[in-house]
ChimeraX commands (.cxc) that place a marker at each C-alpha (Angstrom):
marker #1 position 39.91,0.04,4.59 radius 0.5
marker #1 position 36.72,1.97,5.47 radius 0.5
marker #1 position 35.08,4.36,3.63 radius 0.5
marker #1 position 33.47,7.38,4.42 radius 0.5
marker #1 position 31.22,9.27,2.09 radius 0.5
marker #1 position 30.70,13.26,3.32 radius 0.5
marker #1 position 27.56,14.49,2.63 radius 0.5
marker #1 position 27.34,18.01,1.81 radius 0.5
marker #1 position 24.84,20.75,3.97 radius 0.5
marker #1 position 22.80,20.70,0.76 radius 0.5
marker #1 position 22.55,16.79,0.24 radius 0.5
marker #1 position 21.63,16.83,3.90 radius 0.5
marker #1 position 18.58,19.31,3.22 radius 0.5
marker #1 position 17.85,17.27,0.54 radius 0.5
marker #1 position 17.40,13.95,2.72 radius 0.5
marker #1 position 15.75,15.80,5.15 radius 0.5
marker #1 position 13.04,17.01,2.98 radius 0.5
marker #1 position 12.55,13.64,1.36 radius 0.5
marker #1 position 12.08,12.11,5.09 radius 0.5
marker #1 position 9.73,15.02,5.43 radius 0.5
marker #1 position 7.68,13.88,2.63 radius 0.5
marker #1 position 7.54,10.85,3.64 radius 0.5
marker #1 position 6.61,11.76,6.90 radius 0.5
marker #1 position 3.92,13.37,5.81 radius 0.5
marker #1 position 2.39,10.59,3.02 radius 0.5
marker #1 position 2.57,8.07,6.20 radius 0.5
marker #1 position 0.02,10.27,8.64 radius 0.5
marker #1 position -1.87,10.51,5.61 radius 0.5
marker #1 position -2.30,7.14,4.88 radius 0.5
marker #1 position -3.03,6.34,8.61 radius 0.5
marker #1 position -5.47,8.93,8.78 radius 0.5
marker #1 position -7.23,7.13,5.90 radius 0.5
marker #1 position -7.05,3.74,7.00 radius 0.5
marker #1 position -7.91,4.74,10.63 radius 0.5
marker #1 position -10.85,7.42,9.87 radius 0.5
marker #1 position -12.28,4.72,7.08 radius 0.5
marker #1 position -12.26,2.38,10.30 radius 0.5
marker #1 position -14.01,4.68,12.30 radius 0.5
marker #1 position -16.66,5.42,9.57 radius 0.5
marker #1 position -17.50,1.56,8.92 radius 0.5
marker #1 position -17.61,1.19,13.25 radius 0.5
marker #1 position -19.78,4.18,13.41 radius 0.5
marker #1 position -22.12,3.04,10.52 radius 0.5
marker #1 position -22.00,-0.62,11.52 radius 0.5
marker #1 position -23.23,0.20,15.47 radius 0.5
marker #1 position -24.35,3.81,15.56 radius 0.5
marker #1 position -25.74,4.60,12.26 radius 0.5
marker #1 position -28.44,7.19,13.79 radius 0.5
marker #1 position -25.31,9.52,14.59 radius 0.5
marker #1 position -22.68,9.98,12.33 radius 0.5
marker #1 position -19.55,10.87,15.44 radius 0.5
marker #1 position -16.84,9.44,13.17 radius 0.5
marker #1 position -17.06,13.16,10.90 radius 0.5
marker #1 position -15.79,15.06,14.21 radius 0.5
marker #1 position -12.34,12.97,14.20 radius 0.5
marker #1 position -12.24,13.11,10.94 radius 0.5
marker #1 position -12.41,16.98,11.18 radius 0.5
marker #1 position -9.90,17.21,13.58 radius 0.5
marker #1 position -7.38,14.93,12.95 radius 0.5
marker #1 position -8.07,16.46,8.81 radius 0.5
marker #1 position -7.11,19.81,10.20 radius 0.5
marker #1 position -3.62,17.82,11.76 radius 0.5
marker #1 position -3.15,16.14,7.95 radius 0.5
marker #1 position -3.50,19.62,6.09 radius 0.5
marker #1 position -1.17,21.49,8.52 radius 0.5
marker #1 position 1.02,19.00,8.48 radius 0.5
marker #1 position 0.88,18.67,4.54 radius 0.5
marker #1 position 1.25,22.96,4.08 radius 0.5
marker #1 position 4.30,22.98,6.40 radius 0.5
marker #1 position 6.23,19.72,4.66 radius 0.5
marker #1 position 4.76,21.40,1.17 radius 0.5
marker #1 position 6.12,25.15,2.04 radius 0.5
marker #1 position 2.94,25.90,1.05 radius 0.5
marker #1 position 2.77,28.12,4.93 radius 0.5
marker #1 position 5.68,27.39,6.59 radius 0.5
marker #1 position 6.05,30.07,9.82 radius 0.5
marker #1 position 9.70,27.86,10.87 radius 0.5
marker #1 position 11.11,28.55,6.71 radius 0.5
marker #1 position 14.79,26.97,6.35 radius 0.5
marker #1 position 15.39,30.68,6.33 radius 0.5
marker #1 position 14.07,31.42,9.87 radius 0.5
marker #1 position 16.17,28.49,11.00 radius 0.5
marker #1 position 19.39,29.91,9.76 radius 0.5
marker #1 position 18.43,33.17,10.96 radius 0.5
marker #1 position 17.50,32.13,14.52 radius 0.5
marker #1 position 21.18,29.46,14.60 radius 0.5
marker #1 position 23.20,33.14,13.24 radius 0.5
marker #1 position 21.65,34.58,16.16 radius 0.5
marker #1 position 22.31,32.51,18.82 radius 0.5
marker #1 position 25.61,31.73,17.37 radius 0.5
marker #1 position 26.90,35.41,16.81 radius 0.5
marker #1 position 27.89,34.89,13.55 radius 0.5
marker #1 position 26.79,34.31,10.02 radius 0.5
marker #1 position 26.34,30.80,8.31 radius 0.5
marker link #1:1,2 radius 0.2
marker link #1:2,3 radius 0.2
marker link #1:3,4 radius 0.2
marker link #1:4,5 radius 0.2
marker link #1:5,6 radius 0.2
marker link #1:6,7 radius 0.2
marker link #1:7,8 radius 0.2
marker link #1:8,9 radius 0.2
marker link #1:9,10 radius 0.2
marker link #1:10,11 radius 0.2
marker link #1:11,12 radius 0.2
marker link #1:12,13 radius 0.2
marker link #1:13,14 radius 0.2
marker link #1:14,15 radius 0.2
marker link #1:15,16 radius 0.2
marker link #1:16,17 radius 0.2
marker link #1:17,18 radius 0.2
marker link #1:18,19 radius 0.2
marker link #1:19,20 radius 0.2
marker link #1:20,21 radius 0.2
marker link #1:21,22 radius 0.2
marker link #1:22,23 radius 0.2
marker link #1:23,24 radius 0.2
marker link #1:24,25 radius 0.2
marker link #1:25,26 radius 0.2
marker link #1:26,27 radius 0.2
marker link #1:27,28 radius 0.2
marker link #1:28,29 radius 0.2
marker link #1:29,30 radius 0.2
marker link #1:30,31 radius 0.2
marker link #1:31,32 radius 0.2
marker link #1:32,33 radius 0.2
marker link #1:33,34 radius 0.2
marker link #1:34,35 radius 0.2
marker link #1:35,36 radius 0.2
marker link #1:36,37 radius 0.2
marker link #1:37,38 radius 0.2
marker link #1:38,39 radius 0.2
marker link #1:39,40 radius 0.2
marker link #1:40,41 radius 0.2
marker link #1:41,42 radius 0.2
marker link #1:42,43 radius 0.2
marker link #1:43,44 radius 0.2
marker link #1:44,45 radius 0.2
marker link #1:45,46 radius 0.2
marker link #1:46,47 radius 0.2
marker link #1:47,48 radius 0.2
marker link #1:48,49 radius 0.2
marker link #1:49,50 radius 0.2
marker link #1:50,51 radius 0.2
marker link #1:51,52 radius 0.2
marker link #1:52,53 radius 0.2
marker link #1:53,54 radius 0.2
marker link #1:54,55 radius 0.2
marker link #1:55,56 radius 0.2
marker link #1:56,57 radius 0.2
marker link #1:57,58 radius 0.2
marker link #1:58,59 radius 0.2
marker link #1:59,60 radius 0.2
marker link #1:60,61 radius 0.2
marker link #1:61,62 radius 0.2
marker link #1:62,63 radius 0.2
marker link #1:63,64 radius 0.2
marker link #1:64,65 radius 0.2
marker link #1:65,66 radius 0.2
marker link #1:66,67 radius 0.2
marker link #1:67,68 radius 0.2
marker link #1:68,69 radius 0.2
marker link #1:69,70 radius 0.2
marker link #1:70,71 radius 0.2
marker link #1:71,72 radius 0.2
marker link #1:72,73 radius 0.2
marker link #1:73,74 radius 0.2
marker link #1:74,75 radius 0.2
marker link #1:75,76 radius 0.2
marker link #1:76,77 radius 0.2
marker link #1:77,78 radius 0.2
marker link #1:78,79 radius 0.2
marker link #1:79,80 radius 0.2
marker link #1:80,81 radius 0.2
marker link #1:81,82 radius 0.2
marker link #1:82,83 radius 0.2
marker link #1:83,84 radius 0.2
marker link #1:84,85 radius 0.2
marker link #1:85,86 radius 0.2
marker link #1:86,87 radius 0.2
marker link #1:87,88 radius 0.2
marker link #1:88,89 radius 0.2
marker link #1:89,90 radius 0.2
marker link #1:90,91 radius 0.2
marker link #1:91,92 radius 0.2
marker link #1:92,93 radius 0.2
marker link #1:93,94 radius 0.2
view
């Protein structure tokens, strides 16, 4: 006999979110290990020009965008814009 467990829209939202988060805590632990990397190959071989800050300045502004959005902190695609643009398209509300 085979069991299926349902999850519920909520539960769903929830395990997205979660994934999210971890998402997010993964690119920032690359972009430590990597940019560190960068910083010890720049000081080891070019240490008259420090060219390891400029990816660390952009790929940073990747990692905080990245963190607001999974964080709601600024969030321009909200849950609530996504129900409001699948109502739209689908005629109806959810």
């Amino acid at each position: 006999m085979h069991s299926e467990k349902t999850v519920s829209d909520e539960e769903q939202r929830v395990i997205e979110y979660v994934r999210d988060i971890k998402g997010f805590y993964t690119h920032l632990i690359y972009y430590i290990v990597i940019i560190s990397a960068l910083f010890a190959i720049n000081y080891l071989f070019y240490p008259g020009y420090i060219w390891a800050v400029w990816a660390a300045f952009g790929w940073g502004i990747g990692v905080i965008s990245h963190g607001l959005s999974v964080f709601e902190v600024f969030s321009p695609f909200s849950p609530n814009w996504e129900r409001k643009q699948i109502e739209k398209r689908l005629g109806k509300k959810l």
